[in-house]
N, C-alpha and C positions, 0 to 999 in steps of 0.2 A: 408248655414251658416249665424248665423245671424252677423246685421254689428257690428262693434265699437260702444260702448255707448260714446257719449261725455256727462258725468256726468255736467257740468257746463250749456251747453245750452238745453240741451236735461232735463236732471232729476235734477236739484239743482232749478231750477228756475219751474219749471213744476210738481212736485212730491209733493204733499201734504198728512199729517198724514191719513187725514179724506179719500185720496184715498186709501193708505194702512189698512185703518180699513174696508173699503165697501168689499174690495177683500180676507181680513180675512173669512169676515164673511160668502160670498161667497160659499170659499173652506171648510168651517165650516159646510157648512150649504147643500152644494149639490145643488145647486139652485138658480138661482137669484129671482126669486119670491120669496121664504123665506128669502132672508136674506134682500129685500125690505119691507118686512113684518115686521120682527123684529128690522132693525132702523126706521120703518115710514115714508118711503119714496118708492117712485112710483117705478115701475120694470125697466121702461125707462133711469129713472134717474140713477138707478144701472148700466144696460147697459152702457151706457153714459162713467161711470168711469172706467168700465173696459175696455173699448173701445181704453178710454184716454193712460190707460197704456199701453194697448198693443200697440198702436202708440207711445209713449215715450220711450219705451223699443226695439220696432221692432221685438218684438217677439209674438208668441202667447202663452196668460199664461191657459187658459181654452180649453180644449175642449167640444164640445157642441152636447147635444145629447137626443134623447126622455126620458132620465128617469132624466134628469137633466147635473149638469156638473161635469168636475172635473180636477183635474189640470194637467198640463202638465208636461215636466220634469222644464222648466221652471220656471213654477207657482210652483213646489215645493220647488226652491231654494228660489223664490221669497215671499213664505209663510215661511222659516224654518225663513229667517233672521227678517223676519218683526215681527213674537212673538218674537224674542232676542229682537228689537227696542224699542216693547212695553215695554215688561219686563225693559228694562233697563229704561224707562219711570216711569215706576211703583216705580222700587227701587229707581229713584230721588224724587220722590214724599215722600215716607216715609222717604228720609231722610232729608228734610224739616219740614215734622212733627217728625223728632228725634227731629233735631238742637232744634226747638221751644220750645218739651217738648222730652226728652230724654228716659221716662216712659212708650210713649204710644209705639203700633208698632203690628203687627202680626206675627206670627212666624208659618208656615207651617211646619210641623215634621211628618215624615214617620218612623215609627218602627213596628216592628213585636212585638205580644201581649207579648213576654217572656220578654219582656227589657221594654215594655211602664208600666208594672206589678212589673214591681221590679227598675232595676237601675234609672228608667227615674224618679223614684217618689220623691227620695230628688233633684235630680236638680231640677224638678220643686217646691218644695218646697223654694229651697233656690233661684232660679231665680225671681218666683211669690211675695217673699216678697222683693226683689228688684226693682221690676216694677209691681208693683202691677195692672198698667192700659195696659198692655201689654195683647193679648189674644195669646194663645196656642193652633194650632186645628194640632191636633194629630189624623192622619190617619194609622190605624193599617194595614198597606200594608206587606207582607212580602218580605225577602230579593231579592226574584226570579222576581219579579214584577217592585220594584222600579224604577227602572234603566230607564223608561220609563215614568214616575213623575216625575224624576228630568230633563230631557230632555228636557219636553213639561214645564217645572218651573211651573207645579201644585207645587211642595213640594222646599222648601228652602235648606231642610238636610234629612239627613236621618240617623237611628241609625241603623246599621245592624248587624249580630255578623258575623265573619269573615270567611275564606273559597272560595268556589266558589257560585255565581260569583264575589265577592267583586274582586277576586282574577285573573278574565280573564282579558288578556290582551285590547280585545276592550274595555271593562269598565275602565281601568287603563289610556288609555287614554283619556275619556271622564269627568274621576269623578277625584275631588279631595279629595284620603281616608285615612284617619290618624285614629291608633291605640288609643280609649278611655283607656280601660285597659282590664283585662284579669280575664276571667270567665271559669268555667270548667264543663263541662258533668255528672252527677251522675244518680247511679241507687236506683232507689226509689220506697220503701214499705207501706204501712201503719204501722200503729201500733199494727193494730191488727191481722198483718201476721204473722208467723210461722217464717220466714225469719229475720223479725227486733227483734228478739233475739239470732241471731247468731253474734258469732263474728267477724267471717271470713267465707266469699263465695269463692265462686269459679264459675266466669259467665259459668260453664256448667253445676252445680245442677241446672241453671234455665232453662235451655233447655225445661224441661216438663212443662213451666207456661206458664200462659197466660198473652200478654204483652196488652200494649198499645203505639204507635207508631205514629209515623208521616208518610207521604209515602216514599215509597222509593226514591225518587228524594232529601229528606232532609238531613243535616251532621247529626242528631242523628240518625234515619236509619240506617246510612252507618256505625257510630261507633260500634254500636251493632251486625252490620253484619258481621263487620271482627273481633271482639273481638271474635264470636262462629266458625268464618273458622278459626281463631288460632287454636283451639282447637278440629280442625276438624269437624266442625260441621254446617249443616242448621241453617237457622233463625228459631225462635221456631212460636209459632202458636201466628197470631197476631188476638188479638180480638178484636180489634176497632184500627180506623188510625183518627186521630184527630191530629190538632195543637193546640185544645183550652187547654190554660192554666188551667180552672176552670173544663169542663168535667174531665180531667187527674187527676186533684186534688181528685176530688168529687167522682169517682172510684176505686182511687188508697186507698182511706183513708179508705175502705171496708175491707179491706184486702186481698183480691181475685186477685188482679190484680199487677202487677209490669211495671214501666215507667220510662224514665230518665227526667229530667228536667235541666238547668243552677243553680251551685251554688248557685246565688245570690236568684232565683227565689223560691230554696228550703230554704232557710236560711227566707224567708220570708211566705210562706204558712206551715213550717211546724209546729210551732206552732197550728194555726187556722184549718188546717185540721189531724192533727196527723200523720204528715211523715216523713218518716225515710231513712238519706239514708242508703244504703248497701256496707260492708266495701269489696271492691272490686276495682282493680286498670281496668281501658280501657284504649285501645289505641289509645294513639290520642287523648285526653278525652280534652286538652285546647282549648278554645271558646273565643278568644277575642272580645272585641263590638267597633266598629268602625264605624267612623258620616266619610257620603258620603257628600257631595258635588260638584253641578255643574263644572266644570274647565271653567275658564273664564267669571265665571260671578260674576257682582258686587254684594255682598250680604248687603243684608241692616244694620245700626249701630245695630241695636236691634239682627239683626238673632249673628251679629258676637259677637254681647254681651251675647247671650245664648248659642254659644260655648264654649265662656270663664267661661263660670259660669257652666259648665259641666265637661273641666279641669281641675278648683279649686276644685270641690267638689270633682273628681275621686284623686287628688293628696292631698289632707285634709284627706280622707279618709284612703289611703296610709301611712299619716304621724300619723295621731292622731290615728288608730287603729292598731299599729303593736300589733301583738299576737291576734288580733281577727279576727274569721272565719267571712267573706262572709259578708251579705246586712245591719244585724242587724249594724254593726257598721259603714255601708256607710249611716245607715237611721237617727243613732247618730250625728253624722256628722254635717248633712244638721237640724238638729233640734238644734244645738249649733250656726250656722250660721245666 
């Protein structure tokens, strides 16, 4: 077992950043020759530092071995805290360049392409002409993925639509996730289908179509699939499984094909592609979009300024468009702003 750390003689006086950044890169890197390589500095010297630690600490952080190394259980308590360290580093640093200039700043944003395609586009509209030297790098991750970006603080936020996992309890206690607002599931035709001249469906004359789908692990899947076991029924024949926003579009506008899409994101393409949705009630069909974030971590002025400028636009939107359907008058909105 190892001993008691005396933090004051042992690690306050003896523990330096620059050794926390050699053992990052280290366990980053698999290797002390590479990660000598990559700051510039000799293999020895690496050795040396990690030496230092594991004599300061009384533990061993690496284990050592022909294909390189890699951490212990130790080394990976002592690598989780040290990217928080940096991290929390980082966000002091940007918020010195807030204080200074308030405009500049990066913002790291994770969504899945149906919300960075439609909702996210007046916030950034009305964000961007607020800070106009702020940059945006939006990674189109989806929901099932994220959770692992915002852990490792690749991403700031993340805009997810709701469900599982937003909704598992390990995530609940990791992430801090609040309700943006609420979007809903539709079924959608082209124009030039047979179908978007009806008035009223019935999701079992679609049984004999050909859909277009996500897989089965996604909540549109799953709505679709117990909308046809209501009614007794298998999933019909799927003829392509895609997430892409634009393929679904581009197929669907044929007439051939039938797919669901988020309100907002139909409210928005179907103009441009000529889609329709189909008057039909799902179950289950509400889709709220909800911004993840870290628990416990400081986020910087700028990110927490591109929240708020996401809950103005979703509660403007709210007020100034009652009696209007879906995105067109969230896009109003963010263009009066």
């Amino acid at each position: 077992m190892p001993r008691r750390i005396d933090w004051e003689s042992q690690i306050g006086r003896r523990l330096r950043l620059r050794d926390l950044y050699v053992f990052s890169s280290v366990v980053r890197l698999g290797s002390m020759g590479k990660a000598a390589q990559e700051l510039g500095v000799s293999q020895p010297a690496v050795s040396e530092v990690i030496a230092d630690l594991e004599h300061a600490l009384g533990v061993r952080l690496l284990d050592r071995g022909p294909q390189g190394v890699s951490a212990t259980v130790y080394g990976v308590a002592l690598e989780r805290r040290s990217v928080a360290a940096f991290d929390e580093l980082k966000q002091g640093i940007k918020d010195i360049e807030f204080l200074s200039d308030p405009t500049v700043g990066e913002i790291r944003i994770g969504c899945p392409e149906s919300i960075s395609a439609a909702i996210l586009q007046p916030i950034i509209e009305k964000f961007s002409g607020q800070h106009p030297a702020a940059v945006l790098d939006i990674d189109t991750v989806n929901t099932l993925s994220f959770a692992k970006k915002l852990r490792d603080r690749e991403l700031d936020l993340v805009l997810a639509r709701g469900g599982w996992p937003l909704e598992s309890p390990e995530l609940v206690t990791d992430f801090n996730v609040e309700t943006l607002c609420d979007d809903e599931l539709v079924v959608v035709v082209g124009q030039k289908s047979p179908w978007a001249r009806r008035r009223k469906v019935d999701i079992a004359e679609l049984h004999e179509e050909q859909w277009i789908l996500t897989s089965e692990d996604r909540w549109n899947y799953q709505v679709i699939s117990r909308a046809f076991k209501q009614r007794g029924l298998d999933m019909p024949k799927i003829a392509m499984k895609t997430i892409s926003v634009h393929l679904r579009a581009n197929n669907v506008a044929t007439g051939r094909l039938i797919t669901t899409f988020p309100r907002s994101v139909l409210d928005l393409y179907a103009g441009r592609f000529g889609l329709k949705p189909l008057p039909l009630e799902l179950p289950d069909s509400t889709w709220p979009v909800k911004i993840a974030t870290l628990r416990k971590r400081t986020l910087s002025p700028v990110v927490e300024r591109f929240i708020a400028c996401a809950r103005d636009v979703v509660k403007s939107k709210a007020q100034a468009t009652k009696g209007t359907n879906g995105l067109n008058g969230l896009l109003a909105v963010a263009r009066r702003v």
